[in-house]
N, CA, C and O atoms as a GROMACS GRO file, in nm:
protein
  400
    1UNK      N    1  12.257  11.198   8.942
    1UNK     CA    2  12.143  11.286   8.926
    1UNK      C    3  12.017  11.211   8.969
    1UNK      O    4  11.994  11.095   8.933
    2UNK      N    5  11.946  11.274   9.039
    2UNK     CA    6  11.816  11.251   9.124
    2UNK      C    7  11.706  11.257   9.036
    2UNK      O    8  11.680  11.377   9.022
    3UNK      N    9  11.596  11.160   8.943
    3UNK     CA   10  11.483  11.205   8.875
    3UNK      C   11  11.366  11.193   8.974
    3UNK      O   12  11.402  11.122   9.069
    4UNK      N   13  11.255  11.231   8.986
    4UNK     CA   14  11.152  11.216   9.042
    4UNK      C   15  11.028  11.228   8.961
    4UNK      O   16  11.019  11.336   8.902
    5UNK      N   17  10.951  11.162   8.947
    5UNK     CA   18  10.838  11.140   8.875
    5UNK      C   19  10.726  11.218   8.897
    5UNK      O   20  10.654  11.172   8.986
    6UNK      N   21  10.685  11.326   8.845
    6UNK     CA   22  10.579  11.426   8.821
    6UNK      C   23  10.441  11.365   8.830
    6UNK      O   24  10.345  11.409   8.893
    7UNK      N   25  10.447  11.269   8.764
    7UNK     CA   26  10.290  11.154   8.716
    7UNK      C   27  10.278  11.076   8.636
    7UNK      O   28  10.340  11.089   8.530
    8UNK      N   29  10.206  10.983   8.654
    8UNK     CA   30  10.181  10.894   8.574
    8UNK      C   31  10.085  10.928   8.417
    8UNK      O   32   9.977  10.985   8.405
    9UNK      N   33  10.175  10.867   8.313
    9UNK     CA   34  10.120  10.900   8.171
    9UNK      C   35  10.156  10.740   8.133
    9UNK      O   36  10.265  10.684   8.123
   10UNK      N   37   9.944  10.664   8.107
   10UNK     CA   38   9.913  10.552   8.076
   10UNK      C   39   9.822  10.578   7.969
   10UNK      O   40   9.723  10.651   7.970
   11UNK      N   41   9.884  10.487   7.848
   11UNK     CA   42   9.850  10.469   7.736
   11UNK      C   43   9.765  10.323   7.725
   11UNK      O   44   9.824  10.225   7.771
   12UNK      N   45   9.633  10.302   7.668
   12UNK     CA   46   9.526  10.211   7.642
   12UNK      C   47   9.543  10.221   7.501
   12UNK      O   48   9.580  10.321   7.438
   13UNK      N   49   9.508  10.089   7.448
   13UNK     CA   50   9.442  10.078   7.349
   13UNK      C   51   9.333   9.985   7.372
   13UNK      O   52   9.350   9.892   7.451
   14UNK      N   53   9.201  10.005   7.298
   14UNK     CA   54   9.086   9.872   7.323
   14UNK      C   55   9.058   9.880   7.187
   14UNK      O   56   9.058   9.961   7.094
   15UNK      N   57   9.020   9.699   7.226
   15UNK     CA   58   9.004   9.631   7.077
   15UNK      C   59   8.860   9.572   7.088
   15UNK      O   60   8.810   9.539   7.196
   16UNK      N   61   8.805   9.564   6.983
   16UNK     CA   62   8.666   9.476   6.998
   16UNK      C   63   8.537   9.592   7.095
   16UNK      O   64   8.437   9.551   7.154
   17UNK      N   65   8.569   9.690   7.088
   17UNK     CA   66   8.450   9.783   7.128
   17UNK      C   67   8.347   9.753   7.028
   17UNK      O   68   8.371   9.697   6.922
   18UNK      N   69   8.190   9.806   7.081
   18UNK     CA   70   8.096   9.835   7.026
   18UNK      C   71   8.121   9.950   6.925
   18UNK      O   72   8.180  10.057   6.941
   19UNK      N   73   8.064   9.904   6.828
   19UNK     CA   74   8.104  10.014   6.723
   19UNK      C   75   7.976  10.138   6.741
   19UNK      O   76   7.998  10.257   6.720
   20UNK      N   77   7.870  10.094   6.776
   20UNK     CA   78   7.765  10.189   6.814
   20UNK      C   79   7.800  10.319   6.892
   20UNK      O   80   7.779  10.437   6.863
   21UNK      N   81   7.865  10.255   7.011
   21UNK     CA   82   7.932  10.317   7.104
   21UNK      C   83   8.043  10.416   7.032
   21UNK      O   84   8.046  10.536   7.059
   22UNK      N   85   8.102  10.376   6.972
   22UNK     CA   86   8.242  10.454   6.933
   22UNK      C   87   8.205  10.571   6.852
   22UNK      O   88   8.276  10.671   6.836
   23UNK      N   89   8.082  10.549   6.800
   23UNK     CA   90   8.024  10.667   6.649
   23UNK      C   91   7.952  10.751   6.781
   23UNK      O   92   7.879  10.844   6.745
   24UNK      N   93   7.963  10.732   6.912
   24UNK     CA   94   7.907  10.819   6.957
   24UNK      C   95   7.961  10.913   7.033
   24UNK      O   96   7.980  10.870   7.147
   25UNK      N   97   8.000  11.049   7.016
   25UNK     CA   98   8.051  11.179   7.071
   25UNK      C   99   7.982  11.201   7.232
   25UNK      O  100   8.041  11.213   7.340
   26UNK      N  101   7.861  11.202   7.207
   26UNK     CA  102   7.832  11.213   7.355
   26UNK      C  103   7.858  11.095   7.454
   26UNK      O  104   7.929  11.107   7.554
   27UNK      N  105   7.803  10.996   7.423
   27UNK     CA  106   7.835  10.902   7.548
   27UNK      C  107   7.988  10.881   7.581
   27UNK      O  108   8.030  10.864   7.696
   28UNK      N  109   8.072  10.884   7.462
   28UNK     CA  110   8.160  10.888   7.496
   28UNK      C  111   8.268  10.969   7.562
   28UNK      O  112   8.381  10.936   7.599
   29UNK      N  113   8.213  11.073   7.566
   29UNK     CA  114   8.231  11.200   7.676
   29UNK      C  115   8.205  11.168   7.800
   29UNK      O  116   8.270  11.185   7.903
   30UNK      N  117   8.073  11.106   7.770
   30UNK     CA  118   8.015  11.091   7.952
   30UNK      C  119   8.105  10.976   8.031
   30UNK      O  120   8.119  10.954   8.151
   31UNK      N  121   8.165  10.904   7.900
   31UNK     CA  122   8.235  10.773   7.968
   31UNK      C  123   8.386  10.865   8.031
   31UNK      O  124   8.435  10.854   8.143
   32UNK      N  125   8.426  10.940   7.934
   32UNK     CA  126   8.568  11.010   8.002
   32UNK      C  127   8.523  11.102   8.109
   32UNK      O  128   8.601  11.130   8.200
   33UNK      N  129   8.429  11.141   8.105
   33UNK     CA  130   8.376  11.226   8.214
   33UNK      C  131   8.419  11.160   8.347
   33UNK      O  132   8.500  11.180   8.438
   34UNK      N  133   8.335  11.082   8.315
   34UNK     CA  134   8.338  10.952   8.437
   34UNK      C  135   8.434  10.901   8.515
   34UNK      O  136   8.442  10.879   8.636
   35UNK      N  137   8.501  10.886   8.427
   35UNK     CA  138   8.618  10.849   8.434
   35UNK      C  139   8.713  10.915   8.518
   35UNK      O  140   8.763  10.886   8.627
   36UNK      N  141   8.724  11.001   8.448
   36UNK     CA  142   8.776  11.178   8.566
   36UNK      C  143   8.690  11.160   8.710
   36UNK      O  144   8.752  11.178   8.815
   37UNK      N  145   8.623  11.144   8.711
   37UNK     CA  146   8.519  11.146   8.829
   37UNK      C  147   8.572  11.005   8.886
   37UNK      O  148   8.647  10.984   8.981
   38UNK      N  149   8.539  10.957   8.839
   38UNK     CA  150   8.565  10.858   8.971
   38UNK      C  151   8.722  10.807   8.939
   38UNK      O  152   8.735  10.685   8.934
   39UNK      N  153   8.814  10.869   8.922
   39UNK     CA  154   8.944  10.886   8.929
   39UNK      C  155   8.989  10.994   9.047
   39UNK      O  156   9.097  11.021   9.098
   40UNK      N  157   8.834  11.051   9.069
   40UNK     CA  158   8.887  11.192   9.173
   40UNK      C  159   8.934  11.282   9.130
   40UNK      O  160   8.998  11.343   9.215
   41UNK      N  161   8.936  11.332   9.021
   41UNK     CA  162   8.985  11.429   8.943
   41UNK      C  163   8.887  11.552   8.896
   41UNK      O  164   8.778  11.544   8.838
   42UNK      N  165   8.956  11.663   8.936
   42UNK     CA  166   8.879  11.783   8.884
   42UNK      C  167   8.877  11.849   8.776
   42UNK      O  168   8.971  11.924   8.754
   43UNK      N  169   8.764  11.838   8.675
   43UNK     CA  170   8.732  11.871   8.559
   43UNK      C  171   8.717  12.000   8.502
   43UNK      O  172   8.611  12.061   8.507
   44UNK      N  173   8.838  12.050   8.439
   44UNK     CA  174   8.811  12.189   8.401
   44UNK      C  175   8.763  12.210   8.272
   44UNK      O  176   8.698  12.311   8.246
   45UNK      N  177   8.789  12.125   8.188
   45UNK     CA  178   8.652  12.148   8.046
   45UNK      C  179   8.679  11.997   8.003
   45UNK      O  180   8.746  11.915   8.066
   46UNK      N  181   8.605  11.977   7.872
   46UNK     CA  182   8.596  11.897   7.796
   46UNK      C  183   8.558  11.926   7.664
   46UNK      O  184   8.455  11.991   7.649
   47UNK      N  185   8.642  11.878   7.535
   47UNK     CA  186   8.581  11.882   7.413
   47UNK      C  187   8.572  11.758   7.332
   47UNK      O  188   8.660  11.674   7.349
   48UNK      N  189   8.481  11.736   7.250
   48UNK     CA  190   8.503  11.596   7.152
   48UNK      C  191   8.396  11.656   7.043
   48UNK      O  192   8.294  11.724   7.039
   49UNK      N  193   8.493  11.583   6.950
   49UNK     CA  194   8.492  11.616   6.785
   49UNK      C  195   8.424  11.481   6.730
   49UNK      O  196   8.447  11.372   6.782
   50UNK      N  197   8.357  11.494   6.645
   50UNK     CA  198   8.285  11.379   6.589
   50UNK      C  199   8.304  11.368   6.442
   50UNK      O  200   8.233  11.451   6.386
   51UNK      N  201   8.364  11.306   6.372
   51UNK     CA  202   8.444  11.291   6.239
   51UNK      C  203   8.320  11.245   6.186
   51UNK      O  204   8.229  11.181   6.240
   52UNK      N  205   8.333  11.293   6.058
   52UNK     CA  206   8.220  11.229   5.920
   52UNK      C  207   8.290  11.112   5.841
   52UNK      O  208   8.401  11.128   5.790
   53UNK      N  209   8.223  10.999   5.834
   53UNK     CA  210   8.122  10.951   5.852
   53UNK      C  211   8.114  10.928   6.014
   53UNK      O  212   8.009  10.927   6.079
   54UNK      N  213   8.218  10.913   6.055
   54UNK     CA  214   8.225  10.878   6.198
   54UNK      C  215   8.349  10.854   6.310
   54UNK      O  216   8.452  10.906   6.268
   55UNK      N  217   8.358  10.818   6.382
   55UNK     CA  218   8.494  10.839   6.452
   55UNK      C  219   8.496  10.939   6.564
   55UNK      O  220   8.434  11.044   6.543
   56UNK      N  221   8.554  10.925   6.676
   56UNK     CA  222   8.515  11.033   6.764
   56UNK      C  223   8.745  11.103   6.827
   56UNK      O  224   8.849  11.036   6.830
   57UNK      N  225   8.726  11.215   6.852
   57UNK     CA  226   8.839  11.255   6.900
   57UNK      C  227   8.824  11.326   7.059
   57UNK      O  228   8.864  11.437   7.023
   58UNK      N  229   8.812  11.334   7.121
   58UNK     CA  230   8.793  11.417   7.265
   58UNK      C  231   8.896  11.395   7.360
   58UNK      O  232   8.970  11.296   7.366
   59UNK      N  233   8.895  11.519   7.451
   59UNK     CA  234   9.024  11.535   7.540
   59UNK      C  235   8.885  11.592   7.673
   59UNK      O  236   8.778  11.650   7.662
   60UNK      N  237   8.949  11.545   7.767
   60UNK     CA  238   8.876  11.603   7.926
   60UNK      C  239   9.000  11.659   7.981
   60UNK      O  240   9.092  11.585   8.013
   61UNK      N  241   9.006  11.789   7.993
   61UNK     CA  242   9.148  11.876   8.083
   61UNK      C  243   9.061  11.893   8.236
   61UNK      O  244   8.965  11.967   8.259
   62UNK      N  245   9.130  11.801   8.327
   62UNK     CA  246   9.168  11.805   8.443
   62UNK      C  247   9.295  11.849   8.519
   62UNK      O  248   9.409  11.813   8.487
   63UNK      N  249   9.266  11.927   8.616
   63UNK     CA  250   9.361  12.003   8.707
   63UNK      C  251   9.452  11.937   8.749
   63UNK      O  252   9.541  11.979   8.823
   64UNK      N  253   9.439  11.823   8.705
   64UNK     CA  254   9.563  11.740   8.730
   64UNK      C  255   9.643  11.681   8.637
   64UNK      O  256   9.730  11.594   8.650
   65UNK      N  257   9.588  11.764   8.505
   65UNK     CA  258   9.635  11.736   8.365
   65UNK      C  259   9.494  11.642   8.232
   65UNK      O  260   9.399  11.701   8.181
   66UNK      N  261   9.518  11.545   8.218
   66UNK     CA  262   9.393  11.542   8.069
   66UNK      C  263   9.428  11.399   8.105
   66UNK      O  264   9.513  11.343   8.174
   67UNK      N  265   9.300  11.355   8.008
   67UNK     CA  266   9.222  11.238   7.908
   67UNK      C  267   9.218  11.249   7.797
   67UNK      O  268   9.155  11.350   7.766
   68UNK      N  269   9.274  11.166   7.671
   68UNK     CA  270   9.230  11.172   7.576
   68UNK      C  271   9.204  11.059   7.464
   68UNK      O  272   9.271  10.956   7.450
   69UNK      N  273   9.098  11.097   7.390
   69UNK     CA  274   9.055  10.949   7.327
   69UNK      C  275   9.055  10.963   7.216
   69UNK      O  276   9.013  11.068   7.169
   70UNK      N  277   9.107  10.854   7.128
   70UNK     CA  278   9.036  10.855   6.987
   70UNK      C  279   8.993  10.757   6.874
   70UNK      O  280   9.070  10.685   6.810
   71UNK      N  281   8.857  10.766   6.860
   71UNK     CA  282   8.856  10.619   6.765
   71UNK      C  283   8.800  10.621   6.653
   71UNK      O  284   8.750  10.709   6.582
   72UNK      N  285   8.821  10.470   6.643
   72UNK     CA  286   8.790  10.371   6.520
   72UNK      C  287   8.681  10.318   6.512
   72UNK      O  288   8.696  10.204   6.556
   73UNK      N  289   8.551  10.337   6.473
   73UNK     CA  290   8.491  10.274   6.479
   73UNK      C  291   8.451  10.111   6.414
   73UNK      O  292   8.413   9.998   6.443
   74UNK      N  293   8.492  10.201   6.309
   74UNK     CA  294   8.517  10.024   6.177
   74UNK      C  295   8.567   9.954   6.202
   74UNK      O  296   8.563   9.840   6.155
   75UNK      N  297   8.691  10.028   6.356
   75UNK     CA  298   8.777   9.860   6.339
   75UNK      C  299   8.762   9.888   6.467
   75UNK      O  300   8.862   9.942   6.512
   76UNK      N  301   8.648   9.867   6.569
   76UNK     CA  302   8.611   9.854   6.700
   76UNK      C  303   8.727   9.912   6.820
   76UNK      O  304   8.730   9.862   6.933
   77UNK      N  305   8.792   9.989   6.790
   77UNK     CA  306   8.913  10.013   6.827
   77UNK      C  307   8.965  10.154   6.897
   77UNK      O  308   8.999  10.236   6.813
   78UNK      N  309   8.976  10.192   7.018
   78UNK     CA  310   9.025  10.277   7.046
   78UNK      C  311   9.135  10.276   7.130
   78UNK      O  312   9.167  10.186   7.207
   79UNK      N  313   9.217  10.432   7.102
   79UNK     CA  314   9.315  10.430   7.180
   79UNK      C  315   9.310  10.574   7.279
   79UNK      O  316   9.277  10.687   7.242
   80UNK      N  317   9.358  10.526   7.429
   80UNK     CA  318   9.320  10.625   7.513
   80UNK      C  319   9.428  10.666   7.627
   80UNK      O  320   9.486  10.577   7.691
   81UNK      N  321   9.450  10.787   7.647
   81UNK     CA  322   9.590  10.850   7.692
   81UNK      C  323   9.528  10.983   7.807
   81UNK      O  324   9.480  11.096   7.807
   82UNK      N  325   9.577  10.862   7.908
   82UNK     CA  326   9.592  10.950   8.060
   82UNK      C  327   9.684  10.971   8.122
   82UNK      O  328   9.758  10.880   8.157
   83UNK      N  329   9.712  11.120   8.158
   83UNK     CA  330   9.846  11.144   8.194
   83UNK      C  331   9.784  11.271   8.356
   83UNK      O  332   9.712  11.371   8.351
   84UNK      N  333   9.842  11.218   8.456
   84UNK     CA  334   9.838  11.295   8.582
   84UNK      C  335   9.897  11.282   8.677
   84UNK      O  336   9.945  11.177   8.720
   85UNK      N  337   9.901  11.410   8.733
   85UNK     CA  338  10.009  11.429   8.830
   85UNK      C  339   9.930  11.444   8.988
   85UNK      O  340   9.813  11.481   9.005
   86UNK      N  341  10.007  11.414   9.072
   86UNK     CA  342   9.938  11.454   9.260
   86UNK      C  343   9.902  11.288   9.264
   86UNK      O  344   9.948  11.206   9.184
   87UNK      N  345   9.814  11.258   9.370
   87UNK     CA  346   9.747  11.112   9.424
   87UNK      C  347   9.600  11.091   9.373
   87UNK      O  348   9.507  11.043   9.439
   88UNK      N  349   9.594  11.138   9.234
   88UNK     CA  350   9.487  11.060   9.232
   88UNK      C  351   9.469  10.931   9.207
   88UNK      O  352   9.572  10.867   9.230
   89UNK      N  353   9.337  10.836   9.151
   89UNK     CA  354   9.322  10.689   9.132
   89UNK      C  355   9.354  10.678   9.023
   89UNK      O  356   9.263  10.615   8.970
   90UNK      N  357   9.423  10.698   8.956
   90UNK     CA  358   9.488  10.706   8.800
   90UNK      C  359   9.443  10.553   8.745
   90UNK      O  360   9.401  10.552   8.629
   91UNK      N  361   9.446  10.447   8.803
   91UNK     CA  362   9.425  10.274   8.746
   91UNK      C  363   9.266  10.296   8.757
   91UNK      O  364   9.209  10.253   8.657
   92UNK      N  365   9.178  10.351   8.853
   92UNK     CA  366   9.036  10.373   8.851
   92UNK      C  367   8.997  10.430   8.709
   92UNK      O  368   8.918  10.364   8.641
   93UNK      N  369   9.054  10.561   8.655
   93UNK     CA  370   9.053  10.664   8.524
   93UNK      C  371   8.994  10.537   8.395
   93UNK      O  372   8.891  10.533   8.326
   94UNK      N  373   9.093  10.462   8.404
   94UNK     CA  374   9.096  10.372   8.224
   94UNK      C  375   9.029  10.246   8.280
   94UNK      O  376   8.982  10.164   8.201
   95UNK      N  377   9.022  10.228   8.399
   95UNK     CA  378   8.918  10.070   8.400
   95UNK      C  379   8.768  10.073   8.385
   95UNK      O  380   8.693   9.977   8.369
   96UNK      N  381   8.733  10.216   8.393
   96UNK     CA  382   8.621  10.248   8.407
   96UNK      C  383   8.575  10.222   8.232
   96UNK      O  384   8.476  10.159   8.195
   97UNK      N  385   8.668  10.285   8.150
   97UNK     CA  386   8.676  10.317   8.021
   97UNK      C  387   8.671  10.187   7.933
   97UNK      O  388   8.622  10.179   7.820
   98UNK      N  389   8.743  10.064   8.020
   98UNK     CA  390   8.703   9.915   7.967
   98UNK      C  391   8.571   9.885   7.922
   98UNK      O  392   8.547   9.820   7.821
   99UNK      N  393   8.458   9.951   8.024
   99UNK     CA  394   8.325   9.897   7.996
   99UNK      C  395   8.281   9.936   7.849
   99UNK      O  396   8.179   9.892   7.797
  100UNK      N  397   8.351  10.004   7.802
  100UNK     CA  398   8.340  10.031   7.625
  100UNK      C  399   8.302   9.903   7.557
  100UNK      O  400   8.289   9.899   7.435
   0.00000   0.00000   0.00000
């Protein structure tokens, strides 16, 4: 039997983030935004949730499938899950997301 691979689905975790950064819903949108973007990827929505006291959850659905993030702020820590299919820069997507 013949499998063939649909796309790549790469799992991050980062350690030692800015915790400033992580309590923040918007920038951290703009960072997955980004991400999508200069992955070459076309952005069909985005949502992110901002937990009390803090903590952020967000997904970016691209036409080539999603981004999704979610963190820790207390413990500088996030984990982040890109999964897509076709030629895009998929290793561009999460290096961008390092600068966290």
């Amino acid at each position: 039997m013949k499998f063939e691979t649909l796309g790549r689905h790469i799992l991050v975790e980062y350690y030692n983030c800015d915790e400033e950064v992580l309590k923040n819903p918007k920038l951290i949108e703009e960072f997955m935004n980004n991400s999508a973007l200069n992955a070459k990827a076309t952005i069909v929505d985005s949502v992110f949730h901002h937990f009390n006291p803090w903590g952020v959850s967000g997904a970016v659905i691209i036409a080539e499938s999603h981004l999704t993030i979610h963190t820790w702020p207390e413990y500088g820590y996030a984990a982040a899950d890109f999964f897509t299919f076709g030629d895009k820069k998929k290793k561009k997507s999460f290096e961008l997301l390092e600068t966290l």
